[in-house]
C-alpha positions as CSV (number, residue, x, y, z in Angstrom):
1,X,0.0,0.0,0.0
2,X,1.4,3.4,-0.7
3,X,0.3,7.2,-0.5
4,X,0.2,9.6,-3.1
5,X,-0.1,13.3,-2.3
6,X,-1.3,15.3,-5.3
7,X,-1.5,18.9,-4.8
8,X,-3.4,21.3,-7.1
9,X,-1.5,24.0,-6.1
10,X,-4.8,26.4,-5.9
11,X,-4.0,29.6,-4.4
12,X,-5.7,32.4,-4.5
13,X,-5.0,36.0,-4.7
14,X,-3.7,37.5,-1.4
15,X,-2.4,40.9,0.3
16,X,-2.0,43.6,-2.5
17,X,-0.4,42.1,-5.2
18,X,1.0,38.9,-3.7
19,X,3.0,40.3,-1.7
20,X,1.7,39.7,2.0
21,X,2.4,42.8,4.5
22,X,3.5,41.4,8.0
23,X,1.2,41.0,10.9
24,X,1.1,44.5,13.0
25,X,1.2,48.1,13.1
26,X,2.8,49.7,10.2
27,X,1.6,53.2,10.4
28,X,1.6,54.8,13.4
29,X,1.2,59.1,13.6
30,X,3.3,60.9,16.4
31,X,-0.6,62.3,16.6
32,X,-2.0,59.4,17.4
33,X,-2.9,59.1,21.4
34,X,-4.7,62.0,20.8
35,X,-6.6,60.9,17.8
36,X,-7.4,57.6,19.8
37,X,-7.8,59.5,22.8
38,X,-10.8,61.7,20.9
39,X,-12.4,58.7,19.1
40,X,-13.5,57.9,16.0
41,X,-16.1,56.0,13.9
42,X,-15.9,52.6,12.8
43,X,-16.8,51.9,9.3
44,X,-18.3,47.9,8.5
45,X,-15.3,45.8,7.7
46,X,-15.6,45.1,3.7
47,X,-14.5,41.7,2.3
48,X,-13.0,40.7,-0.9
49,X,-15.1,38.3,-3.5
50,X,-12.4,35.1,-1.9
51,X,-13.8,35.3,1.4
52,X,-16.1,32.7,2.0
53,X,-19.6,33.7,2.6
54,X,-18.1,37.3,2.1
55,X,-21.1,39.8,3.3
56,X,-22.0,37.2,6.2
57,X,-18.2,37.0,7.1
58,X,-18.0,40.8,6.9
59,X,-21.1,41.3,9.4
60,X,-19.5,39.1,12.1
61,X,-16.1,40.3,11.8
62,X,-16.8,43.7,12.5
63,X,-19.1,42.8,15.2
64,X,-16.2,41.3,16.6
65,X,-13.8,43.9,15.8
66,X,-16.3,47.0,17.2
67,X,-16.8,44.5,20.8
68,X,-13.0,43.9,21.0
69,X,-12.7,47.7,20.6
70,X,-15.2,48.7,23.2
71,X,-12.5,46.3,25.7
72,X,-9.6,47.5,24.8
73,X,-10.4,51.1,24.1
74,X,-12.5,51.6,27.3
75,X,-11.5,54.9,27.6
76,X,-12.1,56.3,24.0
77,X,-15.8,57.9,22.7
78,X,-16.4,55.4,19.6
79,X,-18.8,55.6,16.9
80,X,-20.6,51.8,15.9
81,X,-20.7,50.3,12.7
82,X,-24.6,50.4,12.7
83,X,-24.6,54.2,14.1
84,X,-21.7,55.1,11.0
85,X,-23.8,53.4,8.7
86,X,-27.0,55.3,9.5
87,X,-25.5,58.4,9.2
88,X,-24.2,57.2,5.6
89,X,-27.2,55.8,5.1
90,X,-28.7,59.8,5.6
91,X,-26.2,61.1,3.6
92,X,-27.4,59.5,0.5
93,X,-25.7,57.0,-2.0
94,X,-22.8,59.3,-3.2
95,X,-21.7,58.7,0.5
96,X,-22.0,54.9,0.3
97,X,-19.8,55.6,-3.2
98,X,-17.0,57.8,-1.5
99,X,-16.3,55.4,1.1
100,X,-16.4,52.5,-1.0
101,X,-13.6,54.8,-3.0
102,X,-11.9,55.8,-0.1
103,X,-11.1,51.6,0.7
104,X,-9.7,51.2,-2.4
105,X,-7.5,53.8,-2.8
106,X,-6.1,52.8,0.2
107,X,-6.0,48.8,-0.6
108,X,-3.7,50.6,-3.6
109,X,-1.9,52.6,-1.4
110,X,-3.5,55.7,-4.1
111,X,-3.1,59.1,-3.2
112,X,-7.1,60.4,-1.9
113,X,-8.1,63.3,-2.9
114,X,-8.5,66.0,0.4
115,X,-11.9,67.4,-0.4
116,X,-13.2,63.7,-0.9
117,X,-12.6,63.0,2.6
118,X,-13.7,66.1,4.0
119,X,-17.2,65.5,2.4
120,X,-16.8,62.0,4.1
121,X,-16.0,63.2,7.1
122,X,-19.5,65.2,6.8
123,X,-20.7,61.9,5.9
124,X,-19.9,60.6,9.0
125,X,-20.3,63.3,11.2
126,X,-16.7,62.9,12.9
127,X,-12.7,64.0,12.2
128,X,-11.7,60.5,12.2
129,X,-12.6,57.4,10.6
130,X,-11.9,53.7,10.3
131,X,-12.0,52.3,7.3
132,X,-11.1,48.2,7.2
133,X,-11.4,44.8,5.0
134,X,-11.1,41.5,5.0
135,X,-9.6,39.3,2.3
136,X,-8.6,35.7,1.7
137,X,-6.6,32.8,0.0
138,X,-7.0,29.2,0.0
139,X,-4.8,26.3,-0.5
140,X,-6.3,23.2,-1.5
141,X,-5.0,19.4,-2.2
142,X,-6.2,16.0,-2.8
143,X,-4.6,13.2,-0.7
144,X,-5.3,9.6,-2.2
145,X,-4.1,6.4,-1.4
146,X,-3.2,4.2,-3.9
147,X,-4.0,0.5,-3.1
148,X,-2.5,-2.3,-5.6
149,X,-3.6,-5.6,-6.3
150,X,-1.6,-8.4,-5.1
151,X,-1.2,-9.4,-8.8
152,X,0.5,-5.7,-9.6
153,X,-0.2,-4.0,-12.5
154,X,-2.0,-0.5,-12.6
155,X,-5.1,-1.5,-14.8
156,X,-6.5,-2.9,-11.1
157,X,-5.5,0.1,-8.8
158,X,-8.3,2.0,-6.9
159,X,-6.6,5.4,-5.6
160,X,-9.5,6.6,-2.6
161,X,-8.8,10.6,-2.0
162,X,-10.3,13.5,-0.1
163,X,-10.0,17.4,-0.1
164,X,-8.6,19.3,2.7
165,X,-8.1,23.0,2.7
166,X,-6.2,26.0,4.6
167,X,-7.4,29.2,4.4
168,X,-5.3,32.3,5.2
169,X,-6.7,35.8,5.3
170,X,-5.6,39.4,6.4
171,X,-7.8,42.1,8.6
172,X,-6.7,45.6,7.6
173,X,-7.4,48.7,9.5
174,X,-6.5,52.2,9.1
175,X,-7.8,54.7,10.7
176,X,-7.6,58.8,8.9
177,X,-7.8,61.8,9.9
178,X,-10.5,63.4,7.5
179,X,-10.0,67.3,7.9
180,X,-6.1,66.8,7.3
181,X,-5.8,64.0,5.2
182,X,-3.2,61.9,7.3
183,X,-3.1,58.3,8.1
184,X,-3.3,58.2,12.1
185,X,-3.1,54.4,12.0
186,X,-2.7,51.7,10.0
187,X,-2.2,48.1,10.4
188,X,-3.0,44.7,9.8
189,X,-3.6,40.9,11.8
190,X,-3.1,37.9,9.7
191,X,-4.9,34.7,10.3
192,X,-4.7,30.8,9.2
193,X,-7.3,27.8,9.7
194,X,-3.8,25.5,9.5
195,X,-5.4,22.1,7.8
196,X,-9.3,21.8,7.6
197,X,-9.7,18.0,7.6
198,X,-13.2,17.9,9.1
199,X,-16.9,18.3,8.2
200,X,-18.3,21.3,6.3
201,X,-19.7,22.6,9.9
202,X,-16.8,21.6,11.6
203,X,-14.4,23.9,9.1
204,X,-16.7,26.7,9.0
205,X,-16.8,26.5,12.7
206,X,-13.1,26.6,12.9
207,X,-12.8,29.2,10.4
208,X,-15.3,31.6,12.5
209,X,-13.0,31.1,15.4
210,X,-9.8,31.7,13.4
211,X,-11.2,35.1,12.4
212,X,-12.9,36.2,15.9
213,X,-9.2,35.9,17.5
214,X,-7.7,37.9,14.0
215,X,-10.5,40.5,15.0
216,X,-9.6,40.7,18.8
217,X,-5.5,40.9,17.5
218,X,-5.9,44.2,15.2
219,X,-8.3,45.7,18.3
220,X,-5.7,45.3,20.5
221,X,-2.7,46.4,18.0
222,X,-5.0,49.4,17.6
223,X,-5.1,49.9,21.8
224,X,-1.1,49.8,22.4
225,X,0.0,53.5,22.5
């Protein structure tokens, strides 16, 4: 009896360009304590089309994200998700459309144009903003096992396989000043299922967990001072 691993080498598009950033703060403004110390609202977390169940991934994550931030940012005055999208909501869909263009430009790292955000930041009715996404690769492979009959030959063998899958992601987060145009904060927390051997439920279950702890890990990068 012997064991074949066959790989398909599937894996799909991650962190801007393929090249993945580290895990962490990157961006961090001298201006920052006081920023954090003023609050600021908290956009819904987008998700890329990879991420599995994307708009149902996106709600819990940033319900995760906004309770972690409530713990570990006891002390700062913090504008929800829902509340920030009501007051987008009021603004009207060229709102909706800035921020949407606002997320890109910084998934590009694009220059944003200074009387954009200003009209976001009377979108949102605050100075400062969080803006964040998810997005997602996964790895997949076949492992079979090829059983021969005692007679050799190949015209008998049976090769019995199953999937498995890893997913990795990435939780971005920067935070802007919107009268100013400066980037207060930025970072990121990077997450991995490892090996998903186990029932659909099972996975799904272990992929909910592996992004609740990647939500309370960019919180609590955001908290250190």
């Amino acid at each position: 009896m012997r064991f074949l691993l066959l790989s398909l080498s599937l894996c799909l598009a991650s962190c801007t360009g393929g090249t993945r950033p580290s895990d962490g703060i990157h961006i961090r403004s001298d201006d920052w304590p006081t920023a954090a110390a003023y609050g600021f609202a908290v956009s819904p977390i987008a998700a890329n089309a990879l991420v599995i169940d994307s708009a149902e991934a996106a709600a819990s994550f940033t319900n995760g994200f906004y309770a972690a931030l409530l713990v570990s940012m006891s002390g700062a005055t913090l504008v929800s998700p829902s509340q920030t999208l009501g007051r987008l909501n009021a603004a009207g869909p060229d709102a909706h459309s800035r921020l949407r263009s606002v997320r890109a430009k910084l998934y590009q790292n694009d220059p944003i144009a200074p009387e954009v955000l200003r009209s976001l930041a009377r979108d949102v009715q605050h100075r400062y903003l969080l803006v964040g996404w998810l997005e997602e690769g996964e790895l997949e492979s076949v492992q079979g096992q090829e059983i021969s009959t005692p007679g050799g030959g190949t015209q008998n063998t049976v090769v019995h396989g199953f999937i498995y899958a890893e997913v990795d992601g990435l939780a971005a987060a920067v935070i802007l000043d919107l009268q100013t145009s400066e980037i207060m904060w930025r970072g990121t927390a990077t997450y991995d299922t490892g090996l998903l051997y186990g029932k659909e439920g099972e996975n799904r279950e272990q992929l909910d967990r592996t992004r609740a702890a990647a939500a309370m890990t960019l919180a609590d990068y955001i908290s250190q001072q």
